[in-house]
Structures are given as C-alpha cells and as structure tokens.
Backbone bond lengths (Angstrom), bond angles and torsions (degrees), N, CA, C in turn:
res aa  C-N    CA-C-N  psi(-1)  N-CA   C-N-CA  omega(-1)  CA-C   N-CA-C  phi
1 X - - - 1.444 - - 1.525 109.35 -
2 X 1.371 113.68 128.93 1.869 129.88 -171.58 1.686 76.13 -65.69
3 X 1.320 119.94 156.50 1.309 146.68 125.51 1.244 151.74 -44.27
4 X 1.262 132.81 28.16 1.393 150.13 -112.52 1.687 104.51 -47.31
5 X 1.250 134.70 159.66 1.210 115.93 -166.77 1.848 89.34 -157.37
6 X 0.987 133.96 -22.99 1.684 122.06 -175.91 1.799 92.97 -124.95
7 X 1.868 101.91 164.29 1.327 103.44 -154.52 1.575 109.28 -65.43
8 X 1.548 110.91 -8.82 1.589 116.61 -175.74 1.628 108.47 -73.39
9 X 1.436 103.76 -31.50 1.525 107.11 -160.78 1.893 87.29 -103.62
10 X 1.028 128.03 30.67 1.375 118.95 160.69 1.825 99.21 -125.54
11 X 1.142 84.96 -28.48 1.788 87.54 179.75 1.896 102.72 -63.76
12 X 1.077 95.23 -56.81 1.631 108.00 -171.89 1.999 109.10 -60.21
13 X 1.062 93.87 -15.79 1.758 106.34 179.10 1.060 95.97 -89.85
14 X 1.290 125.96 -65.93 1.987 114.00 -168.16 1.362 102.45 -57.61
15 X 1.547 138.72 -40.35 1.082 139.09 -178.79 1.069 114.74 -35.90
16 X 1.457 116.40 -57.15 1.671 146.18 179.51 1.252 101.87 -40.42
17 X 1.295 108.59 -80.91 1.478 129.13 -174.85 1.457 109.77 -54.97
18 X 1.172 129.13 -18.34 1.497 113.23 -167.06 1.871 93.41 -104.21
19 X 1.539 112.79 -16.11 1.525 109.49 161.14 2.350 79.76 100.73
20 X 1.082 106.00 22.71 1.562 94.95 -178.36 1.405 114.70 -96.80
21 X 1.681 121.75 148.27 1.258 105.28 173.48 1.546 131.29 -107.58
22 X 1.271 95.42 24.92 1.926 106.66 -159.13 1.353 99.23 -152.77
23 X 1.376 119.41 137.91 1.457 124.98 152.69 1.583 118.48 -25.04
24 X 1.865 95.39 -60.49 1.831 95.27 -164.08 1.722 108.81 -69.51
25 X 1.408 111.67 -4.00 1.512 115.39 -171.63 2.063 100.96 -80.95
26 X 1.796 97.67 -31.36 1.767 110.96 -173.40 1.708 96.23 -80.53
27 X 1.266 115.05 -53.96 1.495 118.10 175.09 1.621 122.05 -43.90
28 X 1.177 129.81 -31.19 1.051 164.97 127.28 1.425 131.22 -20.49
29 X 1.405 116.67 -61.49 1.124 131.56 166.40 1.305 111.97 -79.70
30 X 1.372 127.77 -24.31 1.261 132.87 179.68 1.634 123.26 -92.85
31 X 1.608 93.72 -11.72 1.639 92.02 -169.14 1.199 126.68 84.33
32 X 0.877 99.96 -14.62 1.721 95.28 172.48 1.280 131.39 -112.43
33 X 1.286 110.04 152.12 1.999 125.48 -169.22 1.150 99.67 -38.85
34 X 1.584 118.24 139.00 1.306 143.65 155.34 1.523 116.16 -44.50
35 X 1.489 118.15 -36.88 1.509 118.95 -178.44 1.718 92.94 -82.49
36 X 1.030 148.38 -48.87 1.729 133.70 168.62 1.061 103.05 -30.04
37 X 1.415 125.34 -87.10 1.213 138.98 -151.11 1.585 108.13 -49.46
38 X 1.443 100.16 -50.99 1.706 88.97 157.80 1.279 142.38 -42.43
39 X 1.529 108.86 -60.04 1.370 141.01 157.43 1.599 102.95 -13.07
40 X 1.602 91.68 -81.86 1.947 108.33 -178.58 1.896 102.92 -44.49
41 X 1.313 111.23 -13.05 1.562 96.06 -143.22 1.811 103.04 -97.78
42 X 1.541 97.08 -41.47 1.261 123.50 163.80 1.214 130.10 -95.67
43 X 1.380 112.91 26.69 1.829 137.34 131.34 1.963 91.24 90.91
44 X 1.657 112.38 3.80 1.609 101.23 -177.94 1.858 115.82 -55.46
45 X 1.401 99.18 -28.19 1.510 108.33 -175.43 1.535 109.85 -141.08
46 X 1.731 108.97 150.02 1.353 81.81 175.40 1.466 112.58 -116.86
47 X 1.101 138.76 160.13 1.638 151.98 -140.94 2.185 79.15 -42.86
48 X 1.432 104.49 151.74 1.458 113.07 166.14 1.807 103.07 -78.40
49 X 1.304 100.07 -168.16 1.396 94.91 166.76 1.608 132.91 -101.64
50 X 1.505 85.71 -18.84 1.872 91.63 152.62 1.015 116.33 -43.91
51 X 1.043 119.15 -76.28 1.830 144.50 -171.43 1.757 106.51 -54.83
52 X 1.560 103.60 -31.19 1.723 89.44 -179.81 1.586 98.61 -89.78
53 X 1.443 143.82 3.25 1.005 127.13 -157.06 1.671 83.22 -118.02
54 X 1.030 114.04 -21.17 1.908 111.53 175.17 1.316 94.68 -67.80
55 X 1.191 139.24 -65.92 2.125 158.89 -171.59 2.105 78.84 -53.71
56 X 0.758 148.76 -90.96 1.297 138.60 175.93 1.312 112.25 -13.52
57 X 1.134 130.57 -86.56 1.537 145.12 -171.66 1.661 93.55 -47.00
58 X 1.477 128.28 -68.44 1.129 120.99 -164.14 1.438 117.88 -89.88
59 X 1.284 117.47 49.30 1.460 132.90 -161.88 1.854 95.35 -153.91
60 X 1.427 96.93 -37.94 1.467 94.82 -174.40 1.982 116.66 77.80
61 X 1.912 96.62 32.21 1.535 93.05 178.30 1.278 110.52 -115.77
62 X 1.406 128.10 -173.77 1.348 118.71 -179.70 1.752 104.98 -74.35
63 X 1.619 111.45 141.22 1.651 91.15 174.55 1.536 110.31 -77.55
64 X 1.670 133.56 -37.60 0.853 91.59 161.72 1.728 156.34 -41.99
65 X 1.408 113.57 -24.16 1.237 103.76 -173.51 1.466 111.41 -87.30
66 X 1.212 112.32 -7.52 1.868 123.08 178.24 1.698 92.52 -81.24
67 X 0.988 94.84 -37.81 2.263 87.12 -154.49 1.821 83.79 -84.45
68 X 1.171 133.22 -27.84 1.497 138.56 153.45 1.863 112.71 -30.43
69 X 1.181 97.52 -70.45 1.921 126.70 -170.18 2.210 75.53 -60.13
70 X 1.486 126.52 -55.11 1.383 103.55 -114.45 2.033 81.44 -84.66
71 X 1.896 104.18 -24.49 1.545 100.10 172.41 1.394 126.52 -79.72
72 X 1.157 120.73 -14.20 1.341 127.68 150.08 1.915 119.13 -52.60
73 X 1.313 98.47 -43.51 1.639 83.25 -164.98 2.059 96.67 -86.63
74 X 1.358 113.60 -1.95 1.521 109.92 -168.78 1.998 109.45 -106.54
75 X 1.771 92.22 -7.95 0.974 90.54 -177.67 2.032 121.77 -85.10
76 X 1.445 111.09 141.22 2.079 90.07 -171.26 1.220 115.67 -113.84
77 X 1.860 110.85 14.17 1.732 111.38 167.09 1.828 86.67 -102.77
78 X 1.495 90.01 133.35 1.596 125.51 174.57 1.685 103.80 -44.90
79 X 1.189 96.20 -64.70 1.711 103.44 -164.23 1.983 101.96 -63.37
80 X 1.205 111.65 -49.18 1.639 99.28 160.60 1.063 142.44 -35.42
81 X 1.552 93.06 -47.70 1.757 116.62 177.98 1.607 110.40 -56.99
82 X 1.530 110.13 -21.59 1.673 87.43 -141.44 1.625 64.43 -111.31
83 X 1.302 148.08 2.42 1.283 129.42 151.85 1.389 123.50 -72.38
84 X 1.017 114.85 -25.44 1.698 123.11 -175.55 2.013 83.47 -77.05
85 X 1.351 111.23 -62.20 1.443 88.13 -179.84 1.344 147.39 -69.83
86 X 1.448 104.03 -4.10 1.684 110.68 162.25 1.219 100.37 -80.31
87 X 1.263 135.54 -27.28 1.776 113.13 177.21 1.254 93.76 -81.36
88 X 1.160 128.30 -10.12 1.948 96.02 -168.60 1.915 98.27 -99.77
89 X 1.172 90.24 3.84 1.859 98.32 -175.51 1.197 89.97 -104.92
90 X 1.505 152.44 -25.65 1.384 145.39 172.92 1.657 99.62 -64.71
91 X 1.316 114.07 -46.62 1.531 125.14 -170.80 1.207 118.31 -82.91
92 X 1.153 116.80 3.04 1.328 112.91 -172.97 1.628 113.15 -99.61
93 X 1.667 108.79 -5.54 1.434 89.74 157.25 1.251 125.19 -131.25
94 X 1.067 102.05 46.06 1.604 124.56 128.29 1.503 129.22 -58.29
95 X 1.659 98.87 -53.55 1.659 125.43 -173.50 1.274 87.16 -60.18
96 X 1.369 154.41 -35.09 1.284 154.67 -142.99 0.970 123.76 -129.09
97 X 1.654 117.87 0.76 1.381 143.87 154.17 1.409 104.52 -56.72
98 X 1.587 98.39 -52.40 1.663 95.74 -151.86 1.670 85.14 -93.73
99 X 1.087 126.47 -34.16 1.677 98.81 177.31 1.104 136.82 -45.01
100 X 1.372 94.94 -27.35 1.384 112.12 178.83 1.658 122.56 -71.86
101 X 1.564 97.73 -48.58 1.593 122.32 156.43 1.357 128.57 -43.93
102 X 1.564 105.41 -22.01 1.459 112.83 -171.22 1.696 88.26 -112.45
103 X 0.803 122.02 -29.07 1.651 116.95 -170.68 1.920 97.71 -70.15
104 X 1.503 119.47 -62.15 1.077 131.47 -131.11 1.955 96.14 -111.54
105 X 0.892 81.66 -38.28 2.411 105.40 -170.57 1.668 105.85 -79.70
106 X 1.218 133.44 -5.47 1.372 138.95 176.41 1.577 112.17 74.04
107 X 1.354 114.28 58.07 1.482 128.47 157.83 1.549 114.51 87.47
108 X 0.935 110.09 -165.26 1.851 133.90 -168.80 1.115 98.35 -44.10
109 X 1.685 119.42 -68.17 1.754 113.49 -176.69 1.212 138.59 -41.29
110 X 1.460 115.46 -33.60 1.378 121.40 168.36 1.725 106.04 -70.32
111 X 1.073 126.85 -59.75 1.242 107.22 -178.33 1.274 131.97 -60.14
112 X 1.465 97.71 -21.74 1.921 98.49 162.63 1.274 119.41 -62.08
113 X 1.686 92.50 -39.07 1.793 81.51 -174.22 1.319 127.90 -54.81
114 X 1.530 103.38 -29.46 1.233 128.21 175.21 1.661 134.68 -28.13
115 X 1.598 84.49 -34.84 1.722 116.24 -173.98 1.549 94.55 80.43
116 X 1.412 155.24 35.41 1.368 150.10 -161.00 1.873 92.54 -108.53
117 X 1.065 118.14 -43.53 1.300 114.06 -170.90 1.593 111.51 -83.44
118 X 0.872 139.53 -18.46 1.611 146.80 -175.59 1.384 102.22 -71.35
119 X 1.311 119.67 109.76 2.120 125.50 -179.18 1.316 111.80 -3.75
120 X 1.170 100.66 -61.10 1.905 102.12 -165.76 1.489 119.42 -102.23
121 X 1.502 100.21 31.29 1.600 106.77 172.88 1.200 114.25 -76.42
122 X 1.422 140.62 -32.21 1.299 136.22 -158.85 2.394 82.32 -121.77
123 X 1.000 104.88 68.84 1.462 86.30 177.33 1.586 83.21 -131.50
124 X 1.460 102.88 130.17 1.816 99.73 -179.93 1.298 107.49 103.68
125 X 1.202 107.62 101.11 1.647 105.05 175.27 1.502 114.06 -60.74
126 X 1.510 110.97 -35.26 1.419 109.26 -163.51 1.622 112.64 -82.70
127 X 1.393 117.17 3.83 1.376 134.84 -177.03 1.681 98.47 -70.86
128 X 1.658 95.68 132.77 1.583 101.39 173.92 1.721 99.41 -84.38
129 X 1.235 104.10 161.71 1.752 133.46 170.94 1.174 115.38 -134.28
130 X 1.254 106.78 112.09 1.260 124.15 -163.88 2.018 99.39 -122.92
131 X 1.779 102.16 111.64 1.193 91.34 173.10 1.422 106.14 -108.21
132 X 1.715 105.90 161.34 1.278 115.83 -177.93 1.705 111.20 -130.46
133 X 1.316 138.50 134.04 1.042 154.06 -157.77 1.402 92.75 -106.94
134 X 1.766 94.25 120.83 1.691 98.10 170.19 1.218 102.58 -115.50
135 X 2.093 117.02 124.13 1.377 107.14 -172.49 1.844 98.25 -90.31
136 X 1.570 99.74 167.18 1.787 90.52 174.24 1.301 114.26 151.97
C-alpha cells in the first residue's frame, strides 16, 4: 500500500477506508462544506491544518508527517518546499510503519499503542519507533 502523501491521495485514502464512493459521501462524513472539499479536490488549496490533522487521526498516520506533506505541497518558494519534503520523506516511514501495523498487526490499537498517533510522535527524525503488537 502507496503512502498517501498530497491532499488528493489522503482524500482518496480515507475514502477507501471509510468504504465511500463519492466526495459528497467523504464531505459528509467529515463535516465539511462542499466548496472545501472541492477546493482540496481540484488542487485550488491544499487541506488546512485542521483538516490535515483530522485526515491524520482518521487515517491512523503521524500528524506530523501529513501537516509535513500538506506545507510542502501549499508552499511556492522551491527551496521551502523541498524542506517541508525532506521532513515528510524522513516521516514517511513511520506513516508506513503503521500501515503496515494496521494492514498485518490487527488494526488501530496496535498502532496506538505504539505511541505513532499522539502529535509529537513522529517529531525528530532521529527518534526511534518502536511498534508493539497487542494480541486480544
């Protein structure tokens, strides 16, 4: 499973995961205005950081590495950009820790246990992640 990394490919992941087949069904489920969801959809804006830290939580990724991905893709000086994307490329396998954890480890709980979902879990590249499998 890709890692979703821009606001289309996090939009199109919760979609997945929530079993939905339409934007207005995710807009919907999410609460939020039909003109956003557009917005996010047709690349005018990219997710705020409210909204990327909700797509975090209900994705089960680190928020840093989403609110990472979401200032990288909104930012339009080059040399910024490509800092927002080495942290979100440091973080991203983390993000792929727990996909994996959630694919293979029996869902959400294990990766919580993990400490991976709590804000400042993925802050620090040089920080170990240590997942743990809760059987039960």
């Amino acid at each position: 499973m890709k890692v979703p990394a821009t606001t289309v490919e996090f939009l199109d992941a919760l979609k997945a995961q929530k079993g939905l087949t339409s934007d207005y069904q995710l807009w919907k489920a999410l609460g939020w205005k039909q003109a956003t969801m557009s917005s996010y959809r047709c690349g005018r804006t990219a997710m705020s950081g409210a909204h990327a830290i909700r797509i975090a939580d209900e994705l089960t990724l680190p928020r840093a590495y989403v609110l990472a991905c979401m200032e990288a893709e909104r930012e339009n000086d080059d040399q910024v950009a490509d800092v927002w994307q080495e942290l979100a490329r440091r973080l991203k396998g983390a993000a792929a820790i727990i996909l994996i954890a959630l694919l293979f480890g029996g869902g959400a709980k294990n990766a919580i246990a993990a400490g991976v979902s709590a804000p400042s879990s993925a802050i620090g590249a040089s920080r170990s992640l240590y997942i743990m499998l809760i059987k039960g």
